[in-house]
C-alpha positions as CSV (number, residue, x, y, z in Angstrom):
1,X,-4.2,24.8,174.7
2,X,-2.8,23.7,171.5
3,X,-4.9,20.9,169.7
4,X,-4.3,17.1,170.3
5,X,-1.2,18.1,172.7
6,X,-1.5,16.0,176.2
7,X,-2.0,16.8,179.7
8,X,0.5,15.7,181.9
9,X,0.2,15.4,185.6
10,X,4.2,16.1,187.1
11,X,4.2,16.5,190.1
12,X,7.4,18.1,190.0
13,X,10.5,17.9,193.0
14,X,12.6,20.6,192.9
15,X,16.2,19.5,193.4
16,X,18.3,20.7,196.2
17,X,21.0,22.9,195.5
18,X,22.0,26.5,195.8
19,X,21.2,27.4,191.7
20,X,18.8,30.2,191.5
21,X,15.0,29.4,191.1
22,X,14.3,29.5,187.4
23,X,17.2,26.6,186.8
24,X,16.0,24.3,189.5
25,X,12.7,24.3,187.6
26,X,14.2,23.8,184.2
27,X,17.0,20.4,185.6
28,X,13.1,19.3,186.9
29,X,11.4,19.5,184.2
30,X,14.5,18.0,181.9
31,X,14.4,15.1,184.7
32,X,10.9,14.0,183.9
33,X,12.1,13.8,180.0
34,X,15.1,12.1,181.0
35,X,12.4,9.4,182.5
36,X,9.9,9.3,179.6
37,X,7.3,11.1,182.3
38,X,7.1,13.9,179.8
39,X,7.2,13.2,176.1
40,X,7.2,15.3,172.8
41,X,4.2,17.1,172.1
42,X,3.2,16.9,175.5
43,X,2.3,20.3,177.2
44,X,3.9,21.9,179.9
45,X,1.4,22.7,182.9
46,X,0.0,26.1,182.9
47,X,2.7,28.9,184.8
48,X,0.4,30.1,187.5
49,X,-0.4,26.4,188.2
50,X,2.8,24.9,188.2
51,X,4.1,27.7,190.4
52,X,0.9,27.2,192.8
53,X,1.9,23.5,193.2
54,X,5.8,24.2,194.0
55,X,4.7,27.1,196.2
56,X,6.8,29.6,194.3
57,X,6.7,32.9,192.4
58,X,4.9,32.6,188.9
59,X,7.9,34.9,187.8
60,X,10.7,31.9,188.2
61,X,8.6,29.2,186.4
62,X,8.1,32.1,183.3
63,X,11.5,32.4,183.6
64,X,12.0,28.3,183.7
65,X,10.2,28.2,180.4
66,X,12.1,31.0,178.7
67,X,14.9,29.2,179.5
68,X,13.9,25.8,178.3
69,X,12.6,27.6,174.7
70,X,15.7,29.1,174.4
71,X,17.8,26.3,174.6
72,X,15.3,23.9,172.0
73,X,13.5,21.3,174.7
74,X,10.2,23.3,174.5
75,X,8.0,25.8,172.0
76,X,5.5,28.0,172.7
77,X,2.2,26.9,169.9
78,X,-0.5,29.2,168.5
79,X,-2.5,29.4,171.5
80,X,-1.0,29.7,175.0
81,X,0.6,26.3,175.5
82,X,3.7,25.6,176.0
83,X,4.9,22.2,174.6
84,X,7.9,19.7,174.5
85,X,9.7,20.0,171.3
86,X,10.4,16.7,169.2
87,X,13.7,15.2,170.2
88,X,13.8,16.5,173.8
89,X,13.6,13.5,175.2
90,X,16.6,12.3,173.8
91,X,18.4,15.2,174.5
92,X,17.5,14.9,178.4
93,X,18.8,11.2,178.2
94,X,22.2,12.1,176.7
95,X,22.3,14.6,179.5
96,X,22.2,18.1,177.8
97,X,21.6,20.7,180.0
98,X,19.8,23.8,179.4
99,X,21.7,26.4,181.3
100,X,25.5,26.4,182.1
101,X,26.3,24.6,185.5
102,X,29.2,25.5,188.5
103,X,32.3,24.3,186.5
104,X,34.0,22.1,189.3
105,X,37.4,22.5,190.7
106,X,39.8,20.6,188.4
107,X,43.0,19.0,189.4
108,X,42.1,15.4,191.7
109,X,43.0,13.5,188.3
110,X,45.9,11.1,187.7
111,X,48.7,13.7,186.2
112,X,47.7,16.3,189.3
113,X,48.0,13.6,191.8
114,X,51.5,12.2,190.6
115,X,54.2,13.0,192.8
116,X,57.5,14.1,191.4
117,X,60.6,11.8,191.7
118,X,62.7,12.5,194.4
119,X,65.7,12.3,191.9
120,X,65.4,14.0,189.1
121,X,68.7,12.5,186.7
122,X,66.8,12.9,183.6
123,X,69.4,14.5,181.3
124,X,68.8,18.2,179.3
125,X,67.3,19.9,181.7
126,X,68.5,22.9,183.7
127,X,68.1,24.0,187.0
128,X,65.9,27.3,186.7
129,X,66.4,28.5,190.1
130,X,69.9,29.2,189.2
131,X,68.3,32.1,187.4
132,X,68.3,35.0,189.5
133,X,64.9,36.4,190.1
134,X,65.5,40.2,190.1
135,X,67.3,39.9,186.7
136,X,64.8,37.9,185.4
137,X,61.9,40.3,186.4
138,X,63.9,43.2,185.2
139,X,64.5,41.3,181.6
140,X,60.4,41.0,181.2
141,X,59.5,44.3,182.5
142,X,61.6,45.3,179.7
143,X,60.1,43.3,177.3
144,X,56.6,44.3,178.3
145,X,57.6,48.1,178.2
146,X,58.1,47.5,174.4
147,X,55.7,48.8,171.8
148,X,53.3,46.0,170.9
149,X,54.1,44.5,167.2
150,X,51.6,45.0,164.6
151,X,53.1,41.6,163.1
152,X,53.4,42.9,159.3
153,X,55.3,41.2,157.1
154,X,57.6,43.9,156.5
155,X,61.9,42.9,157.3
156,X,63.0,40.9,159.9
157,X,61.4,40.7,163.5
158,X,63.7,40.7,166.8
159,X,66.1,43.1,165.7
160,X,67.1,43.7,168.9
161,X,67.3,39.7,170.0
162,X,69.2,38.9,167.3
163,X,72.5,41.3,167.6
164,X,72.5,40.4,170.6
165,X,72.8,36.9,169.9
166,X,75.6,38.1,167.1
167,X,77.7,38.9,169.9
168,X,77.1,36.4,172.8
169,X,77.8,33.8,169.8
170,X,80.9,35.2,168.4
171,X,82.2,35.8,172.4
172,X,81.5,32.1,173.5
173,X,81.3,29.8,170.3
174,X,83.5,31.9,168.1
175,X,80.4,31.6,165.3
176,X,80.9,35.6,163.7
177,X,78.0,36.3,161.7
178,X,75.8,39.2,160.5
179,X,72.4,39.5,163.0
180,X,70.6,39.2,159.8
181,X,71.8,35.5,158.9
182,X,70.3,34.4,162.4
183,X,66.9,33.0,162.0
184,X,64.7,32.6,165.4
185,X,62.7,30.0,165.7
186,X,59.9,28.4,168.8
187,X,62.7,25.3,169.5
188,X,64.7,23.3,167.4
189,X,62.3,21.3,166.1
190,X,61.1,24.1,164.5
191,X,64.4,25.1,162.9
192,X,65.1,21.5,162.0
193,X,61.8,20.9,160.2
194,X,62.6,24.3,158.4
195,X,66.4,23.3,157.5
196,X,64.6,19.6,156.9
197,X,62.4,21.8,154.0
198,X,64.9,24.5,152.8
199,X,67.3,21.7,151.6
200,X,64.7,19.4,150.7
201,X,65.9,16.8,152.4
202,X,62.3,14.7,152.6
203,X,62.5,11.4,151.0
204,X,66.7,11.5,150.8
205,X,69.1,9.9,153.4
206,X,70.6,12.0,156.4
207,X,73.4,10.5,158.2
208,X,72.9,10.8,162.1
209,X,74.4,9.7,165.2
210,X,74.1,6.7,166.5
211,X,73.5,6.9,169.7
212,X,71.7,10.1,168.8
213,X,69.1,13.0,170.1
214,X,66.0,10.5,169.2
215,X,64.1,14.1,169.5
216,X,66.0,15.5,166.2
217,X,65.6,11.9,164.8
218,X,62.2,11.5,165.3
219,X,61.8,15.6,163.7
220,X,63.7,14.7,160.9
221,X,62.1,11.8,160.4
222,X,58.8,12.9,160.4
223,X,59.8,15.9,158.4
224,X,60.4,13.2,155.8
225,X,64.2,12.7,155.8
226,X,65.3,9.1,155.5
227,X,67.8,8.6,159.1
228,X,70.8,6.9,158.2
229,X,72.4,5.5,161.7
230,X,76.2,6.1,161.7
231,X,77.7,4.9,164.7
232,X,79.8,7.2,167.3
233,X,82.7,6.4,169.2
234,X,85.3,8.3,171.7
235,X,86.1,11.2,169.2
236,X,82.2,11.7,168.0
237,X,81.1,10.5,164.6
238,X,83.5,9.7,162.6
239,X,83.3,11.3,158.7
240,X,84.9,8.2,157.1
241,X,81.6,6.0,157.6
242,X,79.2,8.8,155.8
243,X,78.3,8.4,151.8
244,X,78.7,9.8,148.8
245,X,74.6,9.9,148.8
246,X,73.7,11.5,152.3
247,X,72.4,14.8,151.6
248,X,73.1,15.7,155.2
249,X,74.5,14.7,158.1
250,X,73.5,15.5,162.0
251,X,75.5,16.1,164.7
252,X,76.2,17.1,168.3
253,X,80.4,17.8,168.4
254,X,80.9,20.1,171.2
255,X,79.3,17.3,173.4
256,X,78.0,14.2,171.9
257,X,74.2,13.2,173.2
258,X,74.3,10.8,175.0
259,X,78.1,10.0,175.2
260,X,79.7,12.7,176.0
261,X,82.8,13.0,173.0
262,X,83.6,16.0,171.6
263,X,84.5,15.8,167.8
264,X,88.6,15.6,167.6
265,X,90.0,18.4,165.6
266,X,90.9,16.0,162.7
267,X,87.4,14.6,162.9
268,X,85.8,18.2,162.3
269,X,88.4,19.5,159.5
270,X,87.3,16.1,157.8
271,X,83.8,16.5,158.3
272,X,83.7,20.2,156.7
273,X,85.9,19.0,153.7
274,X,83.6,16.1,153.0
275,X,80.6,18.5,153.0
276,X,81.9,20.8,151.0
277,X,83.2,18.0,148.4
278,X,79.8,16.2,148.2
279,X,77.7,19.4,148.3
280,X,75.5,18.0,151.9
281,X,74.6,20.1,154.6
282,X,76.2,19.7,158.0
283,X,73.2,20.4,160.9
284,X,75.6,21.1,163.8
285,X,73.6,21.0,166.9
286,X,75.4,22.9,169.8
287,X,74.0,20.7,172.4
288,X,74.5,22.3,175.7
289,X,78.4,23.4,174.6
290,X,78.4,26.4,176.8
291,X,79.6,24.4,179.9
292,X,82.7,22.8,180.2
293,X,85.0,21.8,182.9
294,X,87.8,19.6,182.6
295,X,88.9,20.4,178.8
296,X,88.5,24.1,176.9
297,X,85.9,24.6,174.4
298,X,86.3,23.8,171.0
299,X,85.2,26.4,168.2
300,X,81.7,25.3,166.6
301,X,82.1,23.6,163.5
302,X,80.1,26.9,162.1
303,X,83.6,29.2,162.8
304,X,85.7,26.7,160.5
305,X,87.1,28.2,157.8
306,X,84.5,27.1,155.1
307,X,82.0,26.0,158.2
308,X,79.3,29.2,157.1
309,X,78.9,27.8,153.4
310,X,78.1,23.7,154.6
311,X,77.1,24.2,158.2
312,X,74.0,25.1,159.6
313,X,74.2,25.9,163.6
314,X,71.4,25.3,165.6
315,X,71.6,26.6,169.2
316,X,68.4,27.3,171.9
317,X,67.9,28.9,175.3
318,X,66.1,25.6,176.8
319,X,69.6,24.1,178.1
320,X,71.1,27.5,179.0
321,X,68.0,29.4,180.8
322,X,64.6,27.5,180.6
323,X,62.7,25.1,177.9
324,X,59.6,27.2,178.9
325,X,61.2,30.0,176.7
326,X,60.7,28.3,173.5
327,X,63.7,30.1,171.8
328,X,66.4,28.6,169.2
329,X,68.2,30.2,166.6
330,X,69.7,28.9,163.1
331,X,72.2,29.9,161.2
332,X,71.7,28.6,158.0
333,X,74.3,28.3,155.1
334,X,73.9,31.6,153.2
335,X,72.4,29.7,150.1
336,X,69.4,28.4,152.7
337,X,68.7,31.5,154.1
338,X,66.0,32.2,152.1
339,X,64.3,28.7,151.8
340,X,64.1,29.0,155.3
341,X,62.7,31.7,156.0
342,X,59.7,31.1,153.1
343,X,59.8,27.7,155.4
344,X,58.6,29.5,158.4
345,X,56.6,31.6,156.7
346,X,54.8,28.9,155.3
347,X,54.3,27.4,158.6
348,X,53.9,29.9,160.7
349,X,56.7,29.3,163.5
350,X,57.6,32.4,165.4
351,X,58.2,33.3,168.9
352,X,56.4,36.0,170.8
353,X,57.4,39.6,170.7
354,X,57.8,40.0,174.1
355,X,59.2,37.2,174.7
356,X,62.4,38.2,172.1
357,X,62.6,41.3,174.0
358,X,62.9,39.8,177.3
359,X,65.6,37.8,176.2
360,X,67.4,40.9,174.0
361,X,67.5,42.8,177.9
362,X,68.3,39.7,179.1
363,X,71.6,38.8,177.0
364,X,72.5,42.6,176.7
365,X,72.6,44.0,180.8
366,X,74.8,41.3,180.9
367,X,72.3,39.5,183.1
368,X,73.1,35.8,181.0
369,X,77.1,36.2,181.3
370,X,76.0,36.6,185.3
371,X,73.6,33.4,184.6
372,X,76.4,31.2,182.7
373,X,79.3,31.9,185.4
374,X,76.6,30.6,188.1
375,X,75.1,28.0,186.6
376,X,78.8,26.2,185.3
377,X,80.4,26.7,188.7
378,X,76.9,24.8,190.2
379,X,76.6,22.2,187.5
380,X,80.3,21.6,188.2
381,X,80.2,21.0,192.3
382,X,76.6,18.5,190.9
383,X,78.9,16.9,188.4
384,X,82.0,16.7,191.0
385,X,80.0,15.4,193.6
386,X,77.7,12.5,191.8
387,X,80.9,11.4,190.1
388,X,82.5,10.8,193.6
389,X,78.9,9.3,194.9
390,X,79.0,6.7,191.8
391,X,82.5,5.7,192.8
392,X,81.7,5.3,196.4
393,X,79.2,3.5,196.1
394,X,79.0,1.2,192.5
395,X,83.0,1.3,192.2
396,X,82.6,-1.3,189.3
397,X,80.5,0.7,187.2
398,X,82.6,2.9,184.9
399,X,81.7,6.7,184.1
400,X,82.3,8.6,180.8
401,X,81.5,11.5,179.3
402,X,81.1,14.1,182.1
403,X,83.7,16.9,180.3
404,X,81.4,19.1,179.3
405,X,77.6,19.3,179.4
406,X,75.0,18.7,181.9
407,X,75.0,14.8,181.9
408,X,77.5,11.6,182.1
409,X,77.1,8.2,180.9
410,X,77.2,5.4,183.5
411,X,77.9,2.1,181.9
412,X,76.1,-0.9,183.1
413,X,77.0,-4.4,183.3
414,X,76.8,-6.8,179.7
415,X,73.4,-7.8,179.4
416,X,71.4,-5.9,181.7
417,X,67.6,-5.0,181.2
418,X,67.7,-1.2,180.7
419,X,64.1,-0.4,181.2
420,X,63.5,-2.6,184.0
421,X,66.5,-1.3,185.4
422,X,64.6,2.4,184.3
423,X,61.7,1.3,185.8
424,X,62.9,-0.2,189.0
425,X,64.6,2.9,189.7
426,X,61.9,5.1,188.7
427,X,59.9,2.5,192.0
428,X,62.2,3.9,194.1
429,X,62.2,7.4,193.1
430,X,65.2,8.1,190.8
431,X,64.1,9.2,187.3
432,X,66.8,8.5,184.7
433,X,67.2,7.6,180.8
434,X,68.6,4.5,179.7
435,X,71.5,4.1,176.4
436,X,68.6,2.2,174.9
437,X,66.1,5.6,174.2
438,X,68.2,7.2,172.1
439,X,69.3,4.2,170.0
440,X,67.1,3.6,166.6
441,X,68.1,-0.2,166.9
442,X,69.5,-2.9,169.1
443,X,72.8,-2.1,170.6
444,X,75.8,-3.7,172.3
445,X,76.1,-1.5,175.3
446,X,74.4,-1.1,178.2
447,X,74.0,2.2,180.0
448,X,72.1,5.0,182.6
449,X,72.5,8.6,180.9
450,X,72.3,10.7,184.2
451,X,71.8,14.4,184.3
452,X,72.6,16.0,187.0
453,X,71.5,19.7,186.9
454,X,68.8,19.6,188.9
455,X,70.7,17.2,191.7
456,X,71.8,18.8,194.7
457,X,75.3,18.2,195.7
458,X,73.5,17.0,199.5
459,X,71.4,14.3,197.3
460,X,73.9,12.7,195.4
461,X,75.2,10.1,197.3
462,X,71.4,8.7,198.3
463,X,70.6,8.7,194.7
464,X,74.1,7.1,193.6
465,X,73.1,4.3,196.8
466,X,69.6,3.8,194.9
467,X,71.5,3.3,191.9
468,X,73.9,0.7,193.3
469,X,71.1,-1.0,194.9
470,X,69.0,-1.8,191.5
471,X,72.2,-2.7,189.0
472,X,72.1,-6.2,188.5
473,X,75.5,-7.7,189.8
């Protein structure tokens, strides 16, 4: 017994539960801490008698004790007790255990009990299922069947991923550039903070749309670029209202988010020339330009004669495949090629290997020219068929920018609310975004911005009858 330590009298209860022996003993004996029964420098009854007094095997209260040692409660002295280590008291009361318990099942929270809307209208995002499942399997087992990268920092990754892109690019956008002048990155975020550092735009004014893609706003901004709001109207920004002083300027021509305009021909010819005059970048952000439907496709402002020397093309895989991918590409201006790359570097923003090769076999069996052809003719019955909802059922309520893209604009009477009007909707089941989230300040106009990828032709007129029902007349 070691000297002055005192004799405790337990009398322990084991607790029920199916844990083995030794850690039934061990919760017991951190319960009577927990209560102050037990204190440091007390000892622990003797093994043989503690085990006589539960009616158990000498073997699981040894083991009890081991495990109570080895986790700092108790410590064995210079003779043969076994005593409670200072602060194990306190540990018991804050409730550290000594062995690792049955995780329990996870998943009864708040996010795993929330039901999904039954109409999804939230712009930018595609349907998924359009993707057919055999070509998608085949594009992965591919990838897989690749030899694993060693990741050394020797030429350019994705060789395969990015001739590819060279060609889909030049075929549908009419961008011809050398696969080594594409840079991938993990989403456009990614490439716009890198653009936002190869330029060094941090801390100088960058015109941007207004209404604009508050995601690229709110990158650029934090990326340090001062956002200069320059209003957009039914040809798409409009070149005459940027300054001599804005280092760069951000846009979306081949479909304007959230209006829907496509930059005029005279409006893009300006918009190169001022570049090139005033020495600022152009960010041209293709936003979902591979689907059109009632007008042809425009070239990227990238193809423009002089377009490779002032624009920098951003494209990414979320709006044409799946945002799960996490793939975008940049073409930077030839003189930012290099800061942007030591950009990445620097932070360390890559996609996966496999990931690059999937896509490669996907883009070169011709399994994404099969994707596109499905996905525009869906999108376009989706789009057809809301359009023709909206009219039958809020006649008053005028609809714009449903050329191209994967969302139209729905304008909403003067004065109206737009988030309660977002959340009323949102009470009934009808998920949406307002005019209002992707303007930086107050504005005049009112308006719902409706995708309608993921809306089945069979739901549009209940969801256009939910919208009716919740515009203020």
């Amino acid at each position: 017994m070691a000297r002055n330590a005192r004799v405790v009298e337990l009398h322990l209860e084991l607790p029920p539960s199916g844990a083995p022996l030794r850690h039934r003993v061990a919760d017991a004996l951190i319960e009577v801490l927990r209560t102050g029964t037990l204190r440091p420098g007390d000892a622990l009854p003797a093994t043989r008698s503690l085990a006589a007094e539960l009616g158990i095997s000498r073997n699981a209260v040894l083991a009890a004790y081991d495990e109570l040692a080895a986790a700092g409660f108790v410590h064995a002295t210079g003779g043969s007790a076994t005593v409670v280590a200072e602060g194990a008291d306190f540990a018991a009361r804050a409730g550290v255990p000594s062995h690792i318990g049955a995780a329990r099942p996870v998943g009864s929270g708040l996010l795993a009990a929330e039901a999904p809307p039954r109409w999804i209208l939230l712009p930018g995002y595609p349907d998924t299922d359009l993707i057919a499942a055999a070509d998608w399997r085949a594009a992965w087992r591919a990838g897989a069947a690749a030899p694993a990268s060693n990741g050394l920092p020797f030429g350019q990754p994705h060789a395969g991923l990015r001739a590819a892109l060279a060609t889909q690019l030049r075929r549908t956008r009419g961008v011809a550039v050398d696969p080594a002048q594409i840079v991938l990155v993990p989403g456009v975020s990614a490439g716009l903070r890198a653009l936002c550092a190869a330029a060094g735009l941090r801390g100088r004014p960058v015109a941007f749309e207004e209404p604009g893609y508050a995601e690229g706003r709110r990158v650029l901004a934090a990326a340090g670029a001062v956002i200069r709001p320059v209003p957009v109207d039914d040809e798409g920004l409009d070149p005459a209202a940027l300054a001599s002083g804005d280092a760069a300027v951000y846009t979306t021509p081949a479909h304007q988010y959230p209006l829907g305009a496509r930059l005029s021909a005279a409006r893009r010819a300006s918009l190169i020339g001022w570049a090139r005059r005033s020495g600022a970048l152009v960010i041209e952000d293709d936003y979902d330009g591979e689907f059109r439907y009632d007008v042809r496709g425009l070239p990227a402002l990238h193809s423009m004669p002089g377009g490779p020397d002032v624009v920098a093309y951003v494209g990414t895989a979320s709006k044409i495949l799946s945002p799960g991918l996490r793939v975008a590409w940049i073409i930077p201006p030839r003189a930012l090629l290099a800061p942007v790359r030591a950009a990445l570097e620097e932070s360390d923003e890559r996609i996966g290997a496999v990931t690059g090769d999937a896509l490669a076999h996907f883009i070169t069996s011709g399994y994404l020219t099969r994707h596109l052809a499905r996905a525009a003719r869906t999108y376009a019955a989706r789009r057809q068929a809301l359009i023709a909802a909206l009219h039958a059922a809020a006649p008053r309520l005028p609809i714009s920018g449903a050329a191209a893209g994967m969302h139209l604009v729905v304008a909403l009477p003067p004065g109206t609310d737009e988030s309660l009007l977002r959340a009323r909707l949102a009470e009934r089941g009808l998920a949406v975004d307002t005019l209002a989230q992707s303007a930086i300040g107050p504005h005049s106009r009112a308006a719902l911005v409706c995708g309608y990828a993921l809306l089945p032709e069979s739901q549009a007129p209940p969801a256009a009858a939910v919208i009716a029902s919740c515009v203020p007349r």
